[in-house]
C-alpha positions in Angstrom: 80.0 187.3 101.4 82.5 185.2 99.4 81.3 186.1 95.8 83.6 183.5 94.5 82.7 180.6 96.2 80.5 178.1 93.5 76.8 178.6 94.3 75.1 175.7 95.0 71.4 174.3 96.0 72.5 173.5 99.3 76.0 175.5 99.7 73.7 178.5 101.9 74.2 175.4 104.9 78.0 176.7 104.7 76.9 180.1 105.6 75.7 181.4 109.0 72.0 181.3 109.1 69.0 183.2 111.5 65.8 182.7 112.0 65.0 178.6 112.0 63.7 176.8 113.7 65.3 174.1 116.1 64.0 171.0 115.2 63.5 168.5 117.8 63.9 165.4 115.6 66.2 165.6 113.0 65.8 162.3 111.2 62.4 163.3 111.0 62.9 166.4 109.1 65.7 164.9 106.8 62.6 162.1 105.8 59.9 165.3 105.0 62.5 167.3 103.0 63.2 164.4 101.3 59.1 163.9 100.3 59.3 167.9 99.2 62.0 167.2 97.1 60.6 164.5 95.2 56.9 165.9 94.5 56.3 168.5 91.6 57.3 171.9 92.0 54.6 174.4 93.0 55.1 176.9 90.3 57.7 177.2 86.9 60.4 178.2 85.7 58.9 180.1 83.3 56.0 182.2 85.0 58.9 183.2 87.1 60.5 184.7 84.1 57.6 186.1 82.7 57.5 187.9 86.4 60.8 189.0 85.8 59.3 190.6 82.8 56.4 192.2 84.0 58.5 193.9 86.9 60.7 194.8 84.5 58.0 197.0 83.1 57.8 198.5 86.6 61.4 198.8 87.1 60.9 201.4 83.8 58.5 203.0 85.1 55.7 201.4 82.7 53.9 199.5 85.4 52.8 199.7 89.1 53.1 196.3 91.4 50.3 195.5 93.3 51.7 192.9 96.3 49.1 192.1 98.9 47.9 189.1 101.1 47.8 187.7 104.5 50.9 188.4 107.1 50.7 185.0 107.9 48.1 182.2 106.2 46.8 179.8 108.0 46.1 176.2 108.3 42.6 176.9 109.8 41.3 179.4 107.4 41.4 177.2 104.3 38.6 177.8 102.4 37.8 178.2 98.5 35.3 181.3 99.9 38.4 183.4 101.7 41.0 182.8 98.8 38.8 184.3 96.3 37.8 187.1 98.6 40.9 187.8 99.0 41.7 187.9 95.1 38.2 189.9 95.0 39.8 192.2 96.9 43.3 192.5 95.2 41.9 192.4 91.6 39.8 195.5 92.7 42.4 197.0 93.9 44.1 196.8 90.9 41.0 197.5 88.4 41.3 200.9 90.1 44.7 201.5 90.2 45.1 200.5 85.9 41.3 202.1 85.5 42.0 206.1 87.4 45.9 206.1 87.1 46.4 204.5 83.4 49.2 202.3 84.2 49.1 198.4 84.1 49.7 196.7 87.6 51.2 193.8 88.1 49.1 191.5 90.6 51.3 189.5 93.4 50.2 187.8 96.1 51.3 187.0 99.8 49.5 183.8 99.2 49.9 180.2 98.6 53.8 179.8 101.0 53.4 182.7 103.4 53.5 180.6 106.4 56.5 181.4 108.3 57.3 184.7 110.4 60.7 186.0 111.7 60.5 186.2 115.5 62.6 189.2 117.5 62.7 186.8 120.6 63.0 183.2 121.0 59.7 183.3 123.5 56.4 185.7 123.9 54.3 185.6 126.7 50.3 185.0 125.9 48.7 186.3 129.0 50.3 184.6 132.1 52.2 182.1 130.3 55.3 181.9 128.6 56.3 179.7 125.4 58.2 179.6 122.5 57.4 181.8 120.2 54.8 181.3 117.2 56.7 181.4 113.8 54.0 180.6 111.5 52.5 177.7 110.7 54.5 176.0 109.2 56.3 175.3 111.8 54.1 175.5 115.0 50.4 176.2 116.1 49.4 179.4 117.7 47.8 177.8 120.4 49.3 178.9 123.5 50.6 175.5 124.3 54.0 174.7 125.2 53.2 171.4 123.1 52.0 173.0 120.7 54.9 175.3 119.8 57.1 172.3 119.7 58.5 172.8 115.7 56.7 169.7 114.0 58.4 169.3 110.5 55.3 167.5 109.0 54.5 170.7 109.1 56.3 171.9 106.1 54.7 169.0 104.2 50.9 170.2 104.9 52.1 174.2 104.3 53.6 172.5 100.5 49.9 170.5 100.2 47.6 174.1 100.8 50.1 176.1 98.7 49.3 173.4 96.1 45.9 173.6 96.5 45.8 177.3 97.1 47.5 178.0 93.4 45.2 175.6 92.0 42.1 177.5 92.8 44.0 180.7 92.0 44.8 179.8 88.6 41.5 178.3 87.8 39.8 181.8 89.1 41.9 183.6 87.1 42.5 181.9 84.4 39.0 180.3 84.0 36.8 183.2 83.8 36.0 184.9 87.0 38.3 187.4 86.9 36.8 188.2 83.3 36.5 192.4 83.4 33.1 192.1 82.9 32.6 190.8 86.2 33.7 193.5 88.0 30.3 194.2 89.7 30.3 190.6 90.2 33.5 191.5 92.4 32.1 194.0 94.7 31.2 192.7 97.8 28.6 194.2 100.3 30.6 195.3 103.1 32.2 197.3 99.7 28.8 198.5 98.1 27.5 200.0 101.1 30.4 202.2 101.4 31.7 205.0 100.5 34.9 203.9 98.7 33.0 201.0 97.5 30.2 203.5 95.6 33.2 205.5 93.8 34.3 201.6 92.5 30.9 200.9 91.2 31.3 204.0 89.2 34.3 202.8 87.7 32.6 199.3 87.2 30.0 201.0 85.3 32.3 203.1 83.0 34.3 199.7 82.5 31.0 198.4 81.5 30.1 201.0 78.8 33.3 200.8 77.5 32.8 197.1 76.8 29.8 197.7 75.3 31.2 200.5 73.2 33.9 197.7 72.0 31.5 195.0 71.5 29.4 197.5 69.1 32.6 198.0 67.0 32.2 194.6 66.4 35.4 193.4 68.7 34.9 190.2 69.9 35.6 190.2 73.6 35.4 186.8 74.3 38.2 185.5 72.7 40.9 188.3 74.0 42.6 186.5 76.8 43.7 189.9 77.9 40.2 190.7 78.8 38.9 187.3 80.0 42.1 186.7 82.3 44.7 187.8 84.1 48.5 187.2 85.3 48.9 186.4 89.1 51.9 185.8 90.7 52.8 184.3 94.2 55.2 185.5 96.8 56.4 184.5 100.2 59.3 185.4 102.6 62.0 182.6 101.8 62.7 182.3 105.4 63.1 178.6 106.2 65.9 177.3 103.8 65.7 173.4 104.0 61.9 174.0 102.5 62.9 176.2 100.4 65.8 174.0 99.3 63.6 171.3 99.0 61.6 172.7 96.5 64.3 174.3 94.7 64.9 173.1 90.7 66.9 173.2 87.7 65.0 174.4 84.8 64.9 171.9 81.7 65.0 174.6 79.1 67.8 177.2 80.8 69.7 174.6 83.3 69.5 177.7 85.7 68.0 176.9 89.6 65.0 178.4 90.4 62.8 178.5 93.6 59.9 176.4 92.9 57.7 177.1 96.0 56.6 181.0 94.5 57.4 183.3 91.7 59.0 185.7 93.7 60.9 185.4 96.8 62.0 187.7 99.2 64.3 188.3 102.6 63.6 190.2 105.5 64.8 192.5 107.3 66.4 190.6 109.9 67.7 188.0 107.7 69.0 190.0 104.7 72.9 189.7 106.2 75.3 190.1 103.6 77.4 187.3 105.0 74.8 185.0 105.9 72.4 182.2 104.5 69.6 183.7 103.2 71.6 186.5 100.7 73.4 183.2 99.2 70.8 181.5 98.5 68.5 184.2 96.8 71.8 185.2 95.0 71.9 181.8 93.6 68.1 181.5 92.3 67.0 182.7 88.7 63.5 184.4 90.5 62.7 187.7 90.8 63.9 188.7 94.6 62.7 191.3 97.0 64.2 192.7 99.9 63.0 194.6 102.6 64.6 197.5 104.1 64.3 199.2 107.3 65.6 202.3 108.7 68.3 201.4 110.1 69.7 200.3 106.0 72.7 202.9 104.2 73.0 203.4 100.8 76.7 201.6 100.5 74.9 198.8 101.8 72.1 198.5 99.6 74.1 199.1 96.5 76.4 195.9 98.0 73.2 194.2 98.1 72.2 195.0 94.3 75.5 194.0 93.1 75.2 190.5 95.0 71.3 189.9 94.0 71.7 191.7 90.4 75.2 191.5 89.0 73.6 190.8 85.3 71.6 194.3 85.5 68.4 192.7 84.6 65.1 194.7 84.5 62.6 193.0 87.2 65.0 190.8 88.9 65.4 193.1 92.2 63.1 194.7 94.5 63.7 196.7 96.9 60.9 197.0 99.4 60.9 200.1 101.6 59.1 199.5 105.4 60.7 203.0 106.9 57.9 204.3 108.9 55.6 207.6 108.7 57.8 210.0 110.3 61.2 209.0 108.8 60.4 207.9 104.6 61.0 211.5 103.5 64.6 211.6 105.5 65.4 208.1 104.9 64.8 207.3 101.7 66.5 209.8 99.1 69.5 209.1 99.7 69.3 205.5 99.3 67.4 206.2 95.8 70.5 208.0 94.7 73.1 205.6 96.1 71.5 202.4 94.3 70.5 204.9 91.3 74.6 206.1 90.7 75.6 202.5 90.2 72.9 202.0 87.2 72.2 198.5 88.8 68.4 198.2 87.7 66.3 198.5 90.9 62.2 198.3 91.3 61.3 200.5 94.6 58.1 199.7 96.2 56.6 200.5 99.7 55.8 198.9 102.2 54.0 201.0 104.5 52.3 198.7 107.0 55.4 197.4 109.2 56.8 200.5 110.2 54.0 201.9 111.6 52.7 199.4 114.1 51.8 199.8 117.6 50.3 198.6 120.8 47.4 199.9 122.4 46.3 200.3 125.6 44.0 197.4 125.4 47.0 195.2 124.4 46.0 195.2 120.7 48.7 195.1 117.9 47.4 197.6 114.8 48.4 200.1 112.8 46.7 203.4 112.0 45.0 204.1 108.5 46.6 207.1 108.3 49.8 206.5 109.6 49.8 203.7 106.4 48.5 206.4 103.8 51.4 209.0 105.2 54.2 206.8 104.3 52.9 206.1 100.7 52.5 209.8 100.2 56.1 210.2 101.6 57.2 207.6 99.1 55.9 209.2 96.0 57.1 212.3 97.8 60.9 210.9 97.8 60.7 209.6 94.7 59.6 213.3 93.1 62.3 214.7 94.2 65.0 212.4 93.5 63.9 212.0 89.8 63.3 207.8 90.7 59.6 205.8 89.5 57.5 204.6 92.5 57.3 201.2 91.8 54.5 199.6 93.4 53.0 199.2 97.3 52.8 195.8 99.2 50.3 195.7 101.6 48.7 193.1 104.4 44.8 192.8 103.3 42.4 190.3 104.4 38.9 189.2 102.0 37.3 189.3 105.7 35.6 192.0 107.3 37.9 192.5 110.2 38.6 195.0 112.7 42.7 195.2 112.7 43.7 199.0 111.3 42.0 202.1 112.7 40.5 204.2 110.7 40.1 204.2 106.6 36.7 203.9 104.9 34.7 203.3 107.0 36.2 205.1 110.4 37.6 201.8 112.6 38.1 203.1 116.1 40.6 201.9 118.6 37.2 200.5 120.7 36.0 198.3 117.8 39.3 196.2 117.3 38.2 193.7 119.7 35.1 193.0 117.4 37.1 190.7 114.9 40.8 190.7 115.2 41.2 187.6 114.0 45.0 187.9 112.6 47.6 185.2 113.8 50.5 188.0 113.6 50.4 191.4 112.1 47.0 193.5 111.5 45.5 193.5 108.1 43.7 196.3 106.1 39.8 195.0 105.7 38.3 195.0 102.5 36.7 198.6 102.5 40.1 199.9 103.8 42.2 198.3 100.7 39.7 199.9 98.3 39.8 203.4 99.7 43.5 202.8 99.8 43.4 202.1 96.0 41.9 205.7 95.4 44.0 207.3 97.5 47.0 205.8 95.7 45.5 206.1 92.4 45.5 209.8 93.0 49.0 210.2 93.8 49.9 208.1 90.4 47.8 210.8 88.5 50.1 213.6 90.1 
């Protein structure tokens, strides 16, 4: 990448890019991304800083990151009922992470812009037939329907209106008194309660319970500390088509710096995290916190290029690098890249994502991921980070509010039969709600050691 060349809003189109769609009519797009430009940004300048912040905090090793969500939302399932079981399910992730480990976690989600997925091939067959691929909804349907995969860039204008909508209920949840800690029994839902992982929680609700009584005795008054009443949640999506994420892209009144105004953090891929291409220039540009995703296939010399172009002002928070390396191959892998990026004194938050290297197909033509596959590479993780000396940042993980049938095993055991009961995902398999608590535990533990 040509450091020196003047970063601009739009100077990524000088750069090659991957991953976008070809639109069929390009007047037609120009007139959309014109209507994003012109309509309010979706989130601020300065809840991206005070993300910068709060990472920060987990860059030092003061704070764990808590990123979960959908692998791919969808236009169909927009409801107000599944967005706040899916924060149900995040904020009790998190209440037992902060509660058993005693660290603060910082809540993001894969919500309100993740509609767009990177495809490894231009087509995919669906049974008999073969069409263009699905790359999120944004830009096509999933029906399997040559038509229907047909890139429609009103598309991108609807995916802008339920990220609107999306962050609107999120804030008012959060900010307007449901995610109050005294509601965490209120939280647990009953496909939770009746299990096992979901009885340890209620514990912890209970203790978190006396210990608010125990404050309000002292005469604290509980209901005016906003620390107790509310919480911070952040968005995140994968910045993968440019001209939206152009279009939505602003210069801050108070700093004059850009920042991406579609989420609070931002992150590449790992098949579009070229150093000489699009996406890196753009995300280098941008004031946002940025993640990146790194395979196995990623060196050290090459991630410590990567923090110098994402992070040449060292600041806390602003990059994350976010491990997908598989089960078998964390404990080899990822050591030396802690030391590389850790010699240069660049500031770098680690976290794991332990979901996309350990997918498979079965026999039965179902995409999932095993339970314990997911749990091995978090251990191996924490496990790398031990011995190097580094702070495990954080985990980001692909949950679902519903009760689905995507991962095998967990709390409770999902075999490989029951995955045709509800496997309802558009792309990737997601953890169920019983599976993300008894993942919290798990993980909590491994913060205690």
């Amino acid at each position: 990448m040509n450091t020196a060349e003047k970063w601009s809003i739009s100077s990524w189109r000088n750069y090659p890019v991957s991953q976008q769609p070809e639109w069929p009519d390009r007047a037609q797009l120009d007139s959309v991304l014109a209507e994003i430009s012109k309509l309010p940004p979706l989130v601020f300048a300065g809840e991206a800083r005070g993300l910068t912040r709060h990472l920060g905090e987990a860059c030092k090793g003061k704070a764990f990151v808590l990123q979960a969500g959908d692998c791919a939302e969808s236009f169909a399932d927009f409801t107000a009922d599944s967005i706040r079981d899916k924060l149900k399910v995040i904020l009790q992730m998190a209440v037992v992470l902060t509660y058993a480990a005693g660290v603060p976690v910082v809540k993001v989600g894969r919500i309100a812009g993740q509609f767009a997925k990177p495809r490894s091939s231009p087509t995919e067959k669906v049974g008999d037939i073969e069409v263009p691929a699905f790359r999120g909804h944004m830009v096509n349907d999933d029906r399997a329907d040559p038509i229907a995969r047909i890139p429609d860039p009103k598309r991108l204008l609807a995916a802008y209106h339920q990220s609107a909508s999306t962050l609107n209920l999120l804030r008012a949840f959060t900010k307007g008194g449901f995610a109050d800690l005294s509601q965490v029994h209120a939280w647990n839902r009953e496909f939770v309660t009746s299990s096992e992982a979901g009885m340890h929680y209620e514990k912890i609700a209970s203790e978190i319970d006396r210990a608010l009584q125990f404050m309000r005795a002292c005469g604290i008054e509980l209901a005016s500390e906003a620390t107790i009443q509310q919480v911070d949640f952040f968005t995140s999506h994968e910045a993968l088509i440019l001209e939206y994420e152009e279009a939505l892209t602003r210069i801050d009144s108070l700093t004059g710096e850009p920042y991406g105004c579609s989420a609070h953090m931002l992150w590449v891929g790992e098949r579009t995290r070229d150093l000489k291409e699009a996406h890196i220039h753009y995300l280098s540009g941008i004031k946002n916190p940025i993640g990146v995703k790194i395979g196995p296939r990623a060196g050290a010399d090459e991630l410590v290029e990567l923090a110098e172009i994402l992070n040449p002002e060292r600041i806390p928070g602003r990059l994350t690098f976010i491990t997908r390396l598989g089960a078998s191959l964390i404990e080899e892998k990822l050591p030396p890249l802690l030391e590389g990026v850790s010699n240069t004194g660049i500031p770098v938050l680690w976290t794991c994502d332990p979901m996309h290297g350990n997918t498979f197909v079965t026999d039965s033509g179902f995409k999932t991921r095993r339970f314990d596959d997911v749990m091995e590479e978090i251990k191996g993780f924490f496990s790398a980070h031990s011995k190097v000396g580094t702070w495990p940042g954080g985990i980001h993980i692909e949950l679902t509010g519903d009760g689905v049938t995507e991962c095998i095993g967990g709390e409770p055991d999902t075999s490989e039969e029951s995955l045709e009961l509800r496997y309802t995902t558009m792309c990737d398999p997601r953890l169920n709600g019983r599976q993300a608590i008894d993942m919290a535990f798990r993980v909590a533990e491994l913060l205690r050691k």
